[in-house]
C-alpha positions as CSV (number, residue, x, y, z in Angstrom):
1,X,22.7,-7.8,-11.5
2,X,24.1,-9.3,-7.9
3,X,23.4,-13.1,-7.1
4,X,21.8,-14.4,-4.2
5,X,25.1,-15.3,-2.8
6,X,26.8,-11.7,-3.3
7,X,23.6,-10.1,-1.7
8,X,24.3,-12.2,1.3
9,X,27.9,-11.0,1.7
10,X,26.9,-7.2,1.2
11,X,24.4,-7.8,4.0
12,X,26.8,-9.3,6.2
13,X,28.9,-5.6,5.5
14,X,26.5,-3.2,6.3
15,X,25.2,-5.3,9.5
16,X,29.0,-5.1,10.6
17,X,28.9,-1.6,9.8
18,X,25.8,0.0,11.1
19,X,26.0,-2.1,14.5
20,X,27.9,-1.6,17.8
21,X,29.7,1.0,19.4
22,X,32.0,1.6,16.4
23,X,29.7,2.4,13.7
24,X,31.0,3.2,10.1
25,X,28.2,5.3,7.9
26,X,30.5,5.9,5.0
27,X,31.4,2.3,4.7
28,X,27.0,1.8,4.8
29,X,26.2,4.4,2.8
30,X,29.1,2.4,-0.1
31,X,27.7,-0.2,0.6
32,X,23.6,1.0,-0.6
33,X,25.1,2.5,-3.2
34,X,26.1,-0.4,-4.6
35,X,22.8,-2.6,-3.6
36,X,21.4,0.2,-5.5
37,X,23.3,0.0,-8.6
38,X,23.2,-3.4,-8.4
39,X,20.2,-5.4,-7.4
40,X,16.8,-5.8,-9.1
41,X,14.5,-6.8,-6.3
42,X,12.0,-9.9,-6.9
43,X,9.9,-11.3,-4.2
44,X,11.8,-14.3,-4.4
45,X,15.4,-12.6,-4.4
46,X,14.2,-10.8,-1.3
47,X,13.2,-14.0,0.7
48,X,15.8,-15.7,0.2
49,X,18.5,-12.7,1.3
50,X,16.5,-11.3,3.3
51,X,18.3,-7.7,2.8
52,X,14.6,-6.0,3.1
53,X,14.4,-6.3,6.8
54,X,17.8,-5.3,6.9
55,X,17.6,-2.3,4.9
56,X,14.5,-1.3,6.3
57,X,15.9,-0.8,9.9
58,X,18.3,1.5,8.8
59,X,15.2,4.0,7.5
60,X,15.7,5.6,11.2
61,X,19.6,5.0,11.8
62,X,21.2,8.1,13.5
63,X,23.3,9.2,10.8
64,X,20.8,11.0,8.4
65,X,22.6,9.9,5.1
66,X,22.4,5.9,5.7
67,X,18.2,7.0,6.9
68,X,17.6,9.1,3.5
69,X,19.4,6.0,1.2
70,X,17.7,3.4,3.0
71,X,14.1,4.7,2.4
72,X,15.2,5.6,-1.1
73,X,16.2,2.0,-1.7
74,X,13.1,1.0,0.2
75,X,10.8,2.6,-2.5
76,X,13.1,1.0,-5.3
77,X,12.5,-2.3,-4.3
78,X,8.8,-1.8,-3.6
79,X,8.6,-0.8,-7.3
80,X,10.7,-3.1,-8.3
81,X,8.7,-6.4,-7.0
82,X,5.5,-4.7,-8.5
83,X,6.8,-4.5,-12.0
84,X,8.6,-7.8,-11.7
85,X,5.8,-9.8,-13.4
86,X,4.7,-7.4,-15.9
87,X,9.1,-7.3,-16.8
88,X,8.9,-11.1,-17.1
89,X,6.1,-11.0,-18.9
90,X,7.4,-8.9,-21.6
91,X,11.1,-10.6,-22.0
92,X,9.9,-13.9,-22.2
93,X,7.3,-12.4,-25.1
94,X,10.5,-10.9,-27.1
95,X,12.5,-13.5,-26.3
96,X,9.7,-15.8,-28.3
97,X,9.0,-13.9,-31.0
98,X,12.7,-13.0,-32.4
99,X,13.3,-16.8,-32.1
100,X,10.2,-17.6,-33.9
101,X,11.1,-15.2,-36.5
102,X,14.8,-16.5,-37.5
103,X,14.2,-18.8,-40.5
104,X,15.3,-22.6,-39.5
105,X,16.9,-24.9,-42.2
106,X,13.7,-26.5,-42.1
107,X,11.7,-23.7,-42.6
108,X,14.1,-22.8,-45.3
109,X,13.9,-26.1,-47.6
110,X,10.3,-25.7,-47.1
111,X,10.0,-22.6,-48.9
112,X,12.0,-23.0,-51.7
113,X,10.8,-25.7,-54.4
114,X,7.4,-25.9,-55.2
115,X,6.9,-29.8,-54.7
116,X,6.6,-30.6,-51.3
117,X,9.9,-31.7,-49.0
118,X,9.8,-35.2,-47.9
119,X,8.6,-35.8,-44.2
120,X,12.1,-37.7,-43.9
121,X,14.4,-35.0,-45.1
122,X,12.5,-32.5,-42.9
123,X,12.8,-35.0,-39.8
124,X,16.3,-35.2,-41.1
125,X,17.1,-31.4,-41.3
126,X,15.4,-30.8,-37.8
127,X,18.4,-32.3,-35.9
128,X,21.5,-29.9,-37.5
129,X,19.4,-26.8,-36.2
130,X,21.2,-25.3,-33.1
131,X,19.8,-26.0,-29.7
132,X,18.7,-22.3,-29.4
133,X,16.0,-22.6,-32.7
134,X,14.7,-25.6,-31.3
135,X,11.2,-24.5,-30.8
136,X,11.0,-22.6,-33.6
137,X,12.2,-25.6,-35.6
138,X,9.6,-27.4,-34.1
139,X,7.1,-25.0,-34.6
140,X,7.8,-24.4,-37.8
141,X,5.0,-25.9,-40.4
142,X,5.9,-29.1,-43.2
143,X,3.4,-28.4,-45.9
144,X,5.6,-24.8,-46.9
145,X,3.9,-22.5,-44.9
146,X,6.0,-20.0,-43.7
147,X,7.4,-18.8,-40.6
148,X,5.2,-16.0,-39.7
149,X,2.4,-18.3,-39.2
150,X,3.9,-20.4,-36.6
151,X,4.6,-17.6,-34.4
152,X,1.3,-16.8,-34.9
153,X,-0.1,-20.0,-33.0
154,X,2.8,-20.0,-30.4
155,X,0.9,-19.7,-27.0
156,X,2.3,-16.5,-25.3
157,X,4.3,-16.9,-22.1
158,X,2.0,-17.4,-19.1
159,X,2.3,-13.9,-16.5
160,X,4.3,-14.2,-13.7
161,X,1.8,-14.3,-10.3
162,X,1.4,-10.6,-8.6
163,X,0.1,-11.4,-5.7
164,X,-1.9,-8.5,-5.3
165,X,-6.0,-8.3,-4.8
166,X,-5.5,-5.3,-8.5
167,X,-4.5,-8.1,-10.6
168,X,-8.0,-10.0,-10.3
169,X,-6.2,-12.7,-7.7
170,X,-7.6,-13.4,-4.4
171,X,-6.0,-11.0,-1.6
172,X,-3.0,-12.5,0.1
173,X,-3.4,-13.6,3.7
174,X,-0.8,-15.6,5.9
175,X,-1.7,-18.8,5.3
176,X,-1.1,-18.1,1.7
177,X,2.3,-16.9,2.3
178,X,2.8,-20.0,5.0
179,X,3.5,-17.4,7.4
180,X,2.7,-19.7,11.4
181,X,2.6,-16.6,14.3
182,X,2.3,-19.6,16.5
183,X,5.8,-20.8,15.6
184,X,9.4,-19.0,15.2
185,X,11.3,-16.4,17.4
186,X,8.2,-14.2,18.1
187,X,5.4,-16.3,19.1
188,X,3.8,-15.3,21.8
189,X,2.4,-18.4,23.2
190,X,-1.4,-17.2,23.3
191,X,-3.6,-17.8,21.2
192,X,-5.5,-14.6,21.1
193,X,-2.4,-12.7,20.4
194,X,-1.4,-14.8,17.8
195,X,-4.9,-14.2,16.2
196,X,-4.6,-10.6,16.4
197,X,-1.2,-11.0,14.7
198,X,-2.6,-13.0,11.9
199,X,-5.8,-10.3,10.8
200,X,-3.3,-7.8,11.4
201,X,-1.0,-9.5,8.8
202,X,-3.9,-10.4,6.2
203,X,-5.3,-6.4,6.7
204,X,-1.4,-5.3,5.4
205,X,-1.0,-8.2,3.1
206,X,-4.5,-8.0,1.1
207,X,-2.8,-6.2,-1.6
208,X,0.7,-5.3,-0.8
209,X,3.4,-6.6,-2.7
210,X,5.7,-5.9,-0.1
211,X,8.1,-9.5,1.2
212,X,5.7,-11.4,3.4
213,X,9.3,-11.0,6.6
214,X,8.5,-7.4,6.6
215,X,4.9,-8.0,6.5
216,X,5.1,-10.3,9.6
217,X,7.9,-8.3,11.5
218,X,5.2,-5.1,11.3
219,X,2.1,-7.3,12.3
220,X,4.4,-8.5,15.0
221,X,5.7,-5.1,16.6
222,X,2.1,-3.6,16.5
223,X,0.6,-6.8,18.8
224,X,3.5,-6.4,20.9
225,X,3.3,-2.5,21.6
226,X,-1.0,-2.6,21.9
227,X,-0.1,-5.5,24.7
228,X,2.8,-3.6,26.5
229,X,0.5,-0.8,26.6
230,X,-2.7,-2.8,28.0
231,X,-1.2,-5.2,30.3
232,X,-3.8,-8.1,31.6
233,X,-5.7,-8.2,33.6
234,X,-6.8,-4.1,33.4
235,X,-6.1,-3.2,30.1
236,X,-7.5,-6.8,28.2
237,X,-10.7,-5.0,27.2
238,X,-8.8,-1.5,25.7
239,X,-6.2,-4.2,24.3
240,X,-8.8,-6.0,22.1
241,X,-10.9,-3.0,21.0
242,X,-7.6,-1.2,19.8
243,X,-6.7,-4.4,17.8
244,X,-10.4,-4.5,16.4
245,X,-10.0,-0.4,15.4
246,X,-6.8,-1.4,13.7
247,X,-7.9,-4.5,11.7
248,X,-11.1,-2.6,10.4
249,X,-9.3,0.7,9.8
250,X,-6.3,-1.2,7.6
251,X,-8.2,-3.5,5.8
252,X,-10.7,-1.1,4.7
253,X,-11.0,-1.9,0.7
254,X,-11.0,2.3,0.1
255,X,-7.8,3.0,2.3
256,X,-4.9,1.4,0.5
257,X,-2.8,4.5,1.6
258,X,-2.3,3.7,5.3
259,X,-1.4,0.0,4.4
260,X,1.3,1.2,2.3
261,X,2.5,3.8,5.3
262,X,2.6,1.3,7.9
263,X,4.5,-1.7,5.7
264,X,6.7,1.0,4.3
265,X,7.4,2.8,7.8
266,X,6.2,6.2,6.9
267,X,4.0,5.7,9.9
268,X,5.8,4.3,12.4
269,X,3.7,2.0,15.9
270,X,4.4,4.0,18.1
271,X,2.5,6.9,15.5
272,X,-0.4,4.3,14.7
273,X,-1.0,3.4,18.3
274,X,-1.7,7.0,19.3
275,X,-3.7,7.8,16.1
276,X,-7.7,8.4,16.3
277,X,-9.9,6.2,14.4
278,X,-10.9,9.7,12.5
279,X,-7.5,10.4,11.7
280,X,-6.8,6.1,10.1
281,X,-9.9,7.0,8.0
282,X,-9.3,7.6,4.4
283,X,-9.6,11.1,2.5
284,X,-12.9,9.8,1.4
285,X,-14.3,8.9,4.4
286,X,-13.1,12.3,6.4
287,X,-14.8,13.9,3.8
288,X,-17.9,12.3,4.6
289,X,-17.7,12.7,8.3
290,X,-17.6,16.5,7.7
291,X,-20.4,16.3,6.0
292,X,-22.2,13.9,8.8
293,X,-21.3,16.6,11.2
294,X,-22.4,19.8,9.0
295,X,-25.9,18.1,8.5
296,X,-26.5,17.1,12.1
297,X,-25.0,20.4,13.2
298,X,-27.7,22.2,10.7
299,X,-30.3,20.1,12.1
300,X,-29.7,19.9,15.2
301,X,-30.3,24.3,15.5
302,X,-33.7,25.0,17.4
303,X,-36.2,27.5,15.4
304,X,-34.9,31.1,16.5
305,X,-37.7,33.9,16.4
306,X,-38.4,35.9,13.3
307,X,-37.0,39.2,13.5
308,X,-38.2,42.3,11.5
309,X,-35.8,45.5,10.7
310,X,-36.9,48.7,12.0
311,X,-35.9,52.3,12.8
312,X,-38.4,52.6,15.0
313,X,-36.1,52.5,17.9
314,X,-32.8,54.6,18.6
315,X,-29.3,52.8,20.3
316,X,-28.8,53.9,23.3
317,X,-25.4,53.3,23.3
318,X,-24.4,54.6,19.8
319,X,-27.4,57.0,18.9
320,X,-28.0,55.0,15.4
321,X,-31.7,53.4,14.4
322,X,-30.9,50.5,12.2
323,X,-32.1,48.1,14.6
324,X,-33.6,44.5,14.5
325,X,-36.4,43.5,16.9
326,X,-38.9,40.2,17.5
327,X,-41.3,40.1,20.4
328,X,-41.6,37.2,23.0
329,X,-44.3,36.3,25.5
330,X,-42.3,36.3,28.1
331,X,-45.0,36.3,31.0
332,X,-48.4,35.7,32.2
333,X,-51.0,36.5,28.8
334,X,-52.7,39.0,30.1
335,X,-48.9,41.2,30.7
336,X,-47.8,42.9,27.5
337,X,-45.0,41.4,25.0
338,X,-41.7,41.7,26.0
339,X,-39.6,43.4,22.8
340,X,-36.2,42.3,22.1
341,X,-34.2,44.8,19.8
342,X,-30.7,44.4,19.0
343,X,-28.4,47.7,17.4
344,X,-26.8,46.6,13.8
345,X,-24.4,49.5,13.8
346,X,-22.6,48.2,17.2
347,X,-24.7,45.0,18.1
348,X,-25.6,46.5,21.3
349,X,-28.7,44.6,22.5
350,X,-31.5,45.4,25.4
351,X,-35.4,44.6,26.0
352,X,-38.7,46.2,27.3
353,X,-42.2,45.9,27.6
């Protein structure tokens, strides 16, 4: 697995090589190979390096090799910081129990005779046991009960924090990632932008396990494209109610799926900004809009006349007498009916009175 420090370098590489005029896509598409092979993303590892944001750009680089590995590697890391914990979790668990199960010297003179060792020559053995049975040594019981049981009452290995709204922990926001739009490279300088920034960054965030840079750069470039879009003064009023329709459409609790698309880059701004609200809405709720739509559609029809099926009249047109007629008062109510009769061999339709 590749250090911090060796991460850093292989950045630096593919930076030199995917930038400029004299670009080098063989020497990038090495070098994701071997940040592939090699690294194990954690949130932390990613933080520090960095290498997410960089890797990410390259999802739409020119030459379609570097574009494929980098979203591969993209979705390797995403899965990689969500089973992180649950990985921790379960080495640090092994890693207790085969060292609570190698017999100490202790444990050993414990077992053997049947009168009790002195509390002095267990104090005494403890010291010659090697520094990597030290908490099994200490664990391990004076009155000759065995090994097994001290494992038993060895408190398991707290989890490693997901910070994702699934694991039962509150939803991540910026100011629990001490994330400051008002400060750094891309602050704006208004306070209403930054605020939009900041709910767009706690809808993504709520349960992404994504590195909080990425997070903030994608928050960032959606602000920045609604406002070069709606420039003040005229477009102030469109420029707020799109960044409303966003923030309710992303943190919507039942679509998860357009969070993950916009943090990943499936769906790039530029393909958010000209999206419908209808179309941001999750399967579920489409589902229930057609229905909406079939129900007020249904309704909404006006009661047509009952017609009767007759072959009391011949088509004029095609000579047949399967015909359909209702009859209307069409004028004053001492005037006879006016008949309406419509031809179900070739729809042909006429009227009389």
């Amino acid at each position: 697995m590749a250090t911090a420090a060796e991460i850093l370098v292989l950045r630096k590489k593919l930076v030199a090589a995917t930038s400029g005029e004299a670009q080098k896509p063989a020497e990038a598409v090495e070098i994701l190979k071997q940040l592939k092979a090699d690294v194990v993303a954690t949130d932390e590892l990613l933080r520090e390096t960095k290498i997410g944001v960089t890797v990410n750009k390259l999802r739409n680089n020119d030459a379609k090799e570097v574009a494929d590995l980098a979203k591969e590697l993209v979705r390797k890391w995403k899965a990689d910081v969500g089973q992180s914990g649950s990985k921790k979790t379960a080495t640090a668990a092994a890693s207790s129990t085969a060292t609570s199960s190698a017999p100490s010297p202790a444990a050993a003179s414990a077992r053997t005779p049947k009168s009790p060792t002195p509390k002095a020559d267990t104090a005494s053995a403890a010291p010659s046991a090697k520094p990597s049975t030290t908490s099994s040594s200490a664990a391990a019981p004076t009155n000759g009960g065995s090994a097994a049981s001290s494992s038993a009452t060895t408190p398991a290995a707290p989890t490693a924090p997901l910070r994702r709204q699934s694991s039962g922990g509150p939803p991540r926001t910026h100011k629990a990632d001490g994330i400051d739009f008002a400060q750094g490279e891309g602050a704006t300088g208004d306070k209403t932008r930054d605020k939009c920034c900041e709910l767009i960054y706690d809808a993504l965030a709520q349960d992404s396990g994504a590195p909080s840079d990425l997070i903030e750069t994608r928050s960032r470039a959606l602000e920045s494209h609604v406002w070069e879009q709606n420039p003040p003064p005229g477009g102030t009023a469109n420029y707020r109610n799109k960044m409303r329709s966003f923030y309710l459409n992303l943190k919507a609790a039942n679509n998860p799926g357009l969070r993950e698309d916009v943090v990943s880059g499936e769906i790039s701004i530029v393909q958010l900004y000209e999206m419908d609200p209808k179309d941001m809405a999750s399967e579920e709720r489409k589902a229930e809009n057609r229905k909406l739509v079939a129900e007020n559609l249904f309704k909404a029809q006006a009661a047509a006349p009952q017609q009767a099926e007759t072959d009391a009249f011949q088509c004029g047109k095609c000579k047949q007498r399967r015909c359909m007629y209702y009859q209307m008062q069409t004028r004053s109510a001492d005037e006879p009916m006016t008949t309406f009769v419509t031809c179900l061999s070739c729809n042909n339709r006429w009227k009389f009175s």
